[in-house]
N, C-alpha and C positions, 0 to 999 in steps of 0.2 A: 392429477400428478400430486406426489404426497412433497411437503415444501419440509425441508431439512431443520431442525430445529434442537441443538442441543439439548439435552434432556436436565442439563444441571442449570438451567436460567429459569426452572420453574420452579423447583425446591424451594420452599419458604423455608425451611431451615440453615438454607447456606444466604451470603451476600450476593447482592445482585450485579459483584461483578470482582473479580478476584485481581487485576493492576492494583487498587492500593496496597495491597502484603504482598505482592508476587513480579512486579514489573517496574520498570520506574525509564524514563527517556531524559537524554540529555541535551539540551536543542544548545544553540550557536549561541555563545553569547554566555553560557554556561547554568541557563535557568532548567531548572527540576521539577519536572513533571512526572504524573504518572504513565501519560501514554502519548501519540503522537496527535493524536487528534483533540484529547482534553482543551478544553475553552480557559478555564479558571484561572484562580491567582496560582503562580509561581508560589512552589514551594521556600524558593530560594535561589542562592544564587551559586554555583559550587565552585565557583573563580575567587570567591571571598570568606566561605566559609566550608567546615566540613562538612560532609554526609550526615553524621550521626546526628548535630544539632539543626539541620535544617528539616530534618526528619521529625523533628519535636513542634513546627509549626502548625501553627492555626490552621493553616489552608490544607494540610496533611491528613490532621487530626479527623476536619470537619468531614473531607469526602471520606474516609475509614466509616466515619458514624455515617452519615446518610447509606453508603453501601451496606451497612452489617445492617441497618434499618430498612432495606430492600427498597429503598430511595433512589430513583435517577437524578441526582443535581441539575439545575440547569449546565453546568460545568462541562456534562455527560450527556448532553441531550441530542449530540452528533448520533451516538451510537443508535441513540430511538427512533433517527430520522431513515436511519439508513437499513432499518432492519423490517422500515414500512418496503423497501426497494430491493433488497441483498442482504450480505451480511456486516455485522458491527466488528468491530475490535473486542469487545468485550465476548461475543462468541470467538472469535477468534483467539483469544486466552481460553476461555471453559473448551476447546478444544485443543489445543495446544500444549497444554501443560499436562505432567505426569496425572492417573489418572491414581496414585496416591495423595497429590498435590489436592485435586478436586474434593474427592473426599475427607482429607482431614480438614477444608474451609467449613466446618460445620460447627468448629471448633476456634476459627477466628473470632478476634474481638478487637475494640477500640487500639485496646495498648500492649497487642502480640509484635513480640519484634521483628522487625522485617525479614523475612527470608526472599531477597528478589533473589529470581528462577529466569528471567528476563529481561536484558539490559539494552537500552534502545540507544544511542548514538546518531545525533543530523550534525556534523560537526560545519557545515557549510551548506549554500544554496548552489555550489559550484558545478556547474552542469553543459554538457557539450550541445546539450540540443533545447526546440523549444517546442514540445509537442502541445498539443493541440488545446488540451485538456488540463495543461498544467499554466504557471502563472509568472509573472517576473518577480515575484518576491520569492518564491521556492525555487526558482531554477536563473543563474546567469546569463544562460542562452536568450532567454528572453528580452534582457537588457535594450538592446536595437528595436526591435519591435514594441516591445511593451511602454516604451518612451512615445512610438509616434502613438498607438492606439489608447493610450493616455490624454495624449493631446484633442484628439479626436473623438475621442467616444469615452471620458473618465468612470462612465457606470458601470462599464466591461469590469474593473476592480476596482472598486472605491481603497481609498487612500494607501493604493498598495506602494511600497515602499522599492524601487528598482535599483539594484546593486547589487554589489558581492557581503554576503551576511556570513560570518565563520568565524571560528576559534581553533585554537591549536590546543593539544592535549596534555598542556603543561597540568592541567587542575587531577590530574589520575591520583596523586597522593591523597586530597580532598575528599577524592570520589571514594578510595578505598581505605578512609583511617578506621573503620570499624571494620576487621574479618569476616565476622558475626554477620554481617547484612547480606555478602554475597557466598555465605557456607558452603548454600547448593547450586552457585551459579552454572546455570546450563546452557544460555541462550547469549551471543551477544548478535544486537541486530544493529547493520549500517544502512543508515538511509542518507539522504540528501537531497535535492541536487541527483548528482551522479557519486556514488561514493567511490567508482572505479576509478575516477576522472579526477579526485579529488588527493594531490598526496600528505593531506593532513591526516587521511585514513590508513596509510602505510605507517604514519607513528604511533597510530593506534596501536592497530593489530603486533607491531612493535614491541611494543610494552608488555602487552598479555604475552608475548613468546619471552621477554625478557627476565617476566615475573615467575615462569614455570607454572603457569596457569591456562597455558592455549591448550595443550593435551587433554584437557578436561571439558573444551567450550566447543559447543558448534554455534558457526556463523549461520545469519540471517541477513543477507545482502537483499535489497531490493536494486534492482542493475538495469539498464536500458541493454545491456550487453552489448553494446557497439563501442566499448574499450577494452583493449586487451595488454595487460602489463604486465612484463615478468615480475617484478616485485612483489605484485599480489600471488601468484602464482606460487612464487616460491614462501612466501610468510604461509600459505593455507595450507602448507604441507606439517605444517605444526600443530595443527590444530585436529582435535577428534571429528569431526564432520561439517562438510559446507554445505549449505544452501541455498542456493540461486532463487530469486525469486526475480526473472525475466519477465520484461513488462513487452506485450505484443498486443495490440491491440487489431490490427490490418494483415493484408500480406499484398504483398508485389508493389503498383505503383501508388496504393493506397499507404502503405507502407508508412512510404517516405515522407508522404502529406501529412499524416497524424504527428512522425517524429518531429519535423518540420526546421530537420539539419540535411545534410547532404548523404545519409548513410541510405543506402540500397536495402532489400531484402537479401539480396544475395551476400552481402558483407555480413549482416546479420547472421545469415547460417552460417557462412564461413568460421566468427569466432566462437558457434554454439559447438562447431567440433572440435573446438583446439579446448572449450573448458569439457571439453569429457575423456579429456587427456590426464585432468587432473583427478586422482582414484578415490579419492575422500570425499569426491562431491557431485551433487543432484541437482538438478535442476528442476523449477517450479514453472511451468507458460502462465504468466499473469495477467486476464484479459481485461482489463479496464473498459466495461461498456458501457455505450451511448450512442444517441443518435447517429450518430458519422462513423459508426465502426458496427452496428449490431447486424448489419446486414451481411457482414464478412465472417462471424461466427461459424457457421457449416464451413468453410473453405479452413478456417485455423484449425478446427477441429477433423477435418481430413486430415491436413498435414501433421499435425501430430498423433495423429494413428497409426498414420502409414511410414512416421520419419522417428519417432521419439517415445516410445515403451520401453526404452532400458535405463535408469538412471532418471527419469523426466514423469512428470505428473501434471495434473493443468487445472486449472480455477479461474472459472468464470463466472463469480460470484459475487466480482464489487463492479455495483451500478454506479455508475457515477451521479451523484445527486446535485453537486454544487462545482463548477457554477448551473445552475436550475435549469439554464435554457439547451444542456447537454444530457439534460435527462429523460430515457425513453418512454418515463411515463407523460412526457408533455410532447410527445408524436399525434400527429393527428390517427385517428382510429384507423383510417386505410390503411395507412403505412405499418400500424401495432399488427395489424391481421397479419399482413405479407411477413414481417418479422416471424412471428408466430410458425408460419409458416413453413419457413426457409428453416428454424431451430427444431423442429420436432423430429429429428431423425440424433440426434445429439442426448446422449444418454444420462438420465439423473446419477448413476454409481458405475463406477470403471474400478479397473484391479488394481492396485498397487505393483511398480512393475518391481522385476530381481534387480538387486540390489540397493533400493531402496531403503534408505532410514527407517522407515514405516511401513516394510514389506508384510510386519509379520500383524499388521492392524485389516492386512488384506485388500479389504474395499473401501474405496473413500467417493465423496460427492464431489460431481465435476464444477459443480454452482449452476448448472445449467436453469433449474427451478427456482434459482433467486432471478434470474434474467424475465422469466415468466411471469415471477411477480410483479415483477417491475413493469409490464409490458401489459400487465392488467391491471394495475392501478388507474385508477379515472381521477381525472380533473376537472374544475371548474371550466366552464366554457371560455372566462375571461383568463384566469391561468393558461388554460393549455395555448390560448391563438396567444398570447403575450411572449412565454417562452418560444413556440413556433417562431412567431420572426423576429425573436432574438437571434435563435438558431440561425437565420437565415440570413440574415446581419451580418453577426461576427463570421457565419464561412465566410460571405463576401468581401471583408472588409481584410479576413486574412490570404484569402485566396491574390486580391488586387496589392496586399503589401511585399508578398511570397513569389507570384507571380504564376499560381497554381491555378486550376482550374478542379476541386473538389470534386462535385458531383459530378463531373465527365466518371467518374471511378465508383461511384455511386444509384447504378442507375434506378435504383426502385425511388429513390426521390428524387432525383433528375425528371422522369418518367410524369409522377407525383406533382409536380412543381410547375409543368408543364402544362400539366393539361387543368393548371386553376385559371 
């Protein structure tokens, strides 16, 4: 199987990653970064200052040079981890952006002025559910839960901080006193939390309808999609193109255990048909895989063959790596084969369906080859049994706080589990 690999991340003439001139993210709290996963110093702070001089900062400046110097920072060393298992963020730009965008980076330098092309927004950790895979510091859902397995097991997250983390978007004057920065704004992405669930993201999207600048932006929601608000509804009709990026990891009673709120599979379809009501917008199936979920891949990938080719595309390309003990390359080797197994009918490239954003790029990669990656990766003997009955830990520990019974839904490791 040939493994999908941007062709612009090899160019020794361009930067070895385009977020610093192209992208910038605004987390809670009002600090500036370049992207959602960067480790490093905050650029700044945009509650206190503007754009244009926080942009002039040391921590700016430095990753601009290491990038143009085909340097990963440690800052960036997320991406490197993750591109041993799936895909990074940083492919996820050299794909993503115009492919005049890609080409004139050859022509970047230390002190080219910003043209961000993509605006990321976590305006809160406000969130309705607590899945599986996510943590009490990004999501409030977690709050109940993440207080007792704190008590009881504090390695699960070392010094995670539980509560509600957010800002209101009084700082947008800040964000926008230079024009110049966002010329060719194309992109604005909400994340959080839940940002459907969240109405500090109604003042958001507010704003850009207020400024006469939504007609020019397509959205970038990352959504559990199990809220449905006419507010959002009616703001998205302002705007030139939406895109759903629905997080699915299960289907049926698996479902609900990964989400690990009260939402059904069937409530989930329900609101996947009222958003294809709305005619500006597509939907993306986001598969967040790991051990607890990599076995249900053929059954997600039925259902959206058979339920969702008009308006809807799917990626199943980010393995999950962290926390460590959710990653499938620390599956015991049986269980990697059976995976193997059960994914090999799941095709590396699918069409682009009609009506589609990107209909006319045709064919795109399902991620199905970053899963394989992942699922071939070997570990140390002491690694792999460590993570294993972490694994085996935290299901039990959430199954007994939840009052779930996991692998009853799971049986190739049920089965697995059994017979040691």
């Amino acid at each position: 199987m040939t493994r999908y690999r941007n062709p612009y991340l090899d160019r020794e003439e361009l930067p070895t990653c385009l977020a610093p001139w192209h992208a910038l993210t605004i987390k809670w709290g009002g600090k500036v970064i370049p992207d959602i996963i960067y480790q490093g110093d905050t650029f700044g702070n945009i509650t206190k200052k503007p754009l244009s001089k926080i942009l002039k900062s040391e921590p700016y400046r430095a990753l601009r040079e290491a990038h143009r110097a085909r340097i990963i920072p440690d800052s960036c060393k997320t991406c490197a981890k993750k591109e041993k298992n799936g895909r990074s963020r940083r492919m996820y730009f050299w794909d993503k952006l115009d492919t005049d965008v890609r080409e004139a980076s050859v022509d970047l330098d230390v002190d080219s002025i910003p043209d961000i092309r993509y605006l990321d927004f976590t305006l809160s950790n406000k969130c309705n559910l607590a899945c599986i895979h996510c943590r009490p510091f990004v999501s409030t859902g977690w709050t109940k839960d993440g207080k007792k397995l704190n008590r009881e097991m504090p390695e699960y997250w070392q010094e995670e901080q539980i509560g509600y983390h957010g800002a209101d978007a009084s700082f947008m004057d800040n964000l926008f006193d230079d024009p110049r920065i966002f010329r060719n704004l194309q992109w604005v992405a909400l994340r959080g939390g839940e940002p459907l669930y969240d109405e500090k993201c109604i003042e958001l999207l507010q704003w850009f309808v207020d400024q006469d600048l939504a007609k020019n932006i397509m959205l970038d929601i990352s959504t559990n999609a199990t809220v449905f608000k006419d507010e959002f509804m009616d703001l998205f009709s302002h705007f030139k193109h939406i895109e759903l990026l629905i997080s699915i990891e299960a289907t049926e009673e698996l479902y609900s255990i990964v989400r690990g709120g009260p939402y059904t599979w069937a409530d989930l379809e329900a609101n996947i048909e009222k958003f294809y009501e709305v005619p500006n917008l597509e939907m993306v199936f986001a598969v967040a895989v790991m051990s607890t979920t990599v076995f249900e891949l053929d059954k997600i990938w039925t259902w959206f063959a058979e339920k969702h080719l008009h308006r809807a595309s799917i990626s199943m390309s980010n393995v999950v790596v962290q926390p460590s003990y959710l990653n499938v390359a620390f599956m015991p080797q049986e269980l990697k084969e059976l995976a193997l197994e059960k994914i090999k009918s799941i095709p590396v490239e699918t069409t682009w369906p009609a009506g589609s954003h990107h209909e006319h790029e045709f064919t795109y990669q399902t991620g199905i080859d970053d899963i394989v990656r992942g699922l071939e990766q070997t570990a140390t003997p002491d690694d792999q049994e460590r993570n294993w009955r972490w694994f085996l830990q935290y299901t039990r520990d959430l199954d007994r706080l939840r009052g779930t019974n996991t692998l009853q839904y799971i049986p190739e490791i049920k089965n697995y589990v059994q017979s040691k």
